[in-house]
C-alpha positions as CSV (number, residue, x, y, z in Angstrom):
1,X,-0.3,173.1,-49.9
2,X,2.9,174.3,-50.2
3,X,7.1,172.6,-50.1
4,X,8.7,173.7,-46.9
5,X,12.0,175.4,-48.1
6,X,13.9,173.5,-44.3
7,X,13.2,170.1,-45.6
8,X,12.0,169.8,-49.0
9,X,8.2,168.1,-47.9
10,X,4.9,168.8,-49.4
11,X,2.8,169.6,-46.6
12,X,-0.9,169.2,-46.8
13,X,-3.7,171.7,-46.9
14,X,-4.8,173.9,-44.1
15,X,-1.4,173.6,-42.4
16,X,-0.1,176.9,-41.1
17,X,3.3,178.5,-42.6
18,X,6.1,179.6,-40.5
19,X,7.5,182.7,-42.8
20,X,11.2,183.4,-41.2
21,X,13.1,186.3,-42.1
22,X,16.5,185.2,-43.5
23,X,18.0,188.9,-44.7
24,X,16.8,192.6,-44.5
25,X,18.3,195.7,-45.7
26,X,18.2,199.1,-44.3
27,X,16.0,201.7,-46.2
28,X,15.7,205.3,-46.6
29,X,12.7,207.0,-47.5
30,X,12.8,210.4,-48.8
31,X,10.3,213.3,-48.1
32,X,7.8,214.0,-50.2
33,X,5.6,217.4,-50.0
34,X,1.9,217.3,-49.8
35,X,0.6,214.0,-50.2
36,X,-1.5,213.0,-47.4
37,X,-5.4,214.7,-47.6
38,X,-6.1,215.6,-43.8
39,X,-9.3,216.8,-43.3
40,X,-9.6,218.8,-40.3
41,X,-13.1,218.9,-38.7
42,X,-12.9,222.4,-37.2
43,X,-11.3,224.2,-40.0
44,X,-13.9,224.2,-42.8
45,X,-10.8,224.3,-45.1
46,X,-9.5,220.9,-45.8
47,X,-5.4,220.6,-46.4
48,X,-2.5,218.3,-47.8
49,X,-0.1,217.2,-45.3
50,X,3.7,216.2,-46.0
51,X,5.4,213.1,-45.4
52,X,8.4,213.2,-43.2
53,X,10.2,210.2,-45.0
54,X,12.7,208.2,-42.6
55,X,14.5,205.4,-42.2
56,X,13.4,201.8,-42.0
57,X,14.1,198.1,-42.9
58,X,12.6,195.8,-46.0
59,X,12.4,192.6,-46.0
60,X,15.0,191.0,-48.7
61,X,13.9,186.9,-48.7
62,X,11.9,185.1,-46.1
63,X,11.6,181.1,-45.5
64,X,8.5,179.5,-46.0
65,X,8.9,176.2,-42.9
66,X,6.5,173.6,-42.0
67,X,5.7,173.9,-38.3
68,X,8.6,171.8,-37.6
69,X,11.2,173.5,-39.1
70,X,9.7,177.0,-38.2
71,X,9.8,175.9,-34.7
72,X,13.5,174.8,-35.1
73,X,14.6,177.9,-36.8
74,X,12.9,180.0,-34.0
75,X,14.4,178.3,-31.3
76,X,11.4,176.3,-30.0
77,X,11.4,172.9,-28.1
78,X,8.9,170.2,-30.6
């Protein structure tokens, strides 16, 4: 059971949620050196890999909808 944040009812048990994305925020991730173990099956010696960091985007607050109003905030007829 949860309260759909669209209308404000309860709605019962074993009723899907509709999570909807309402804001994001762009994210950059810095590199870090040797952090991922990669064992290589050929080379009997095993090593630590870096991570290339990047760019990305984080979810900042989602909805949580009945059917009903996940439906109407995704654009879909019912």
């Amino acid at each position: 059971m949860f309260r759909c944040e669209g209308c404000g009812l309860v709605v019962p048990a074993r009723v899907p949620v509709s999570k909807v994305v309402v804001e994001t925020r762009r994210k950059e991730y810095p590199r870090r050196k040797k952090v991922h173990w990669r064992p290589h099956a050929e080379d009997p010696k095993d090593r630590w890999a870096d991570d290339p960091g990047g760019e990305g985007v984080e979810t900042v607050r989602e909805l949580w909808l009945c059917p009903r109003c996940g439906a109407a905030a995704r654009n879909e007829p019912g």
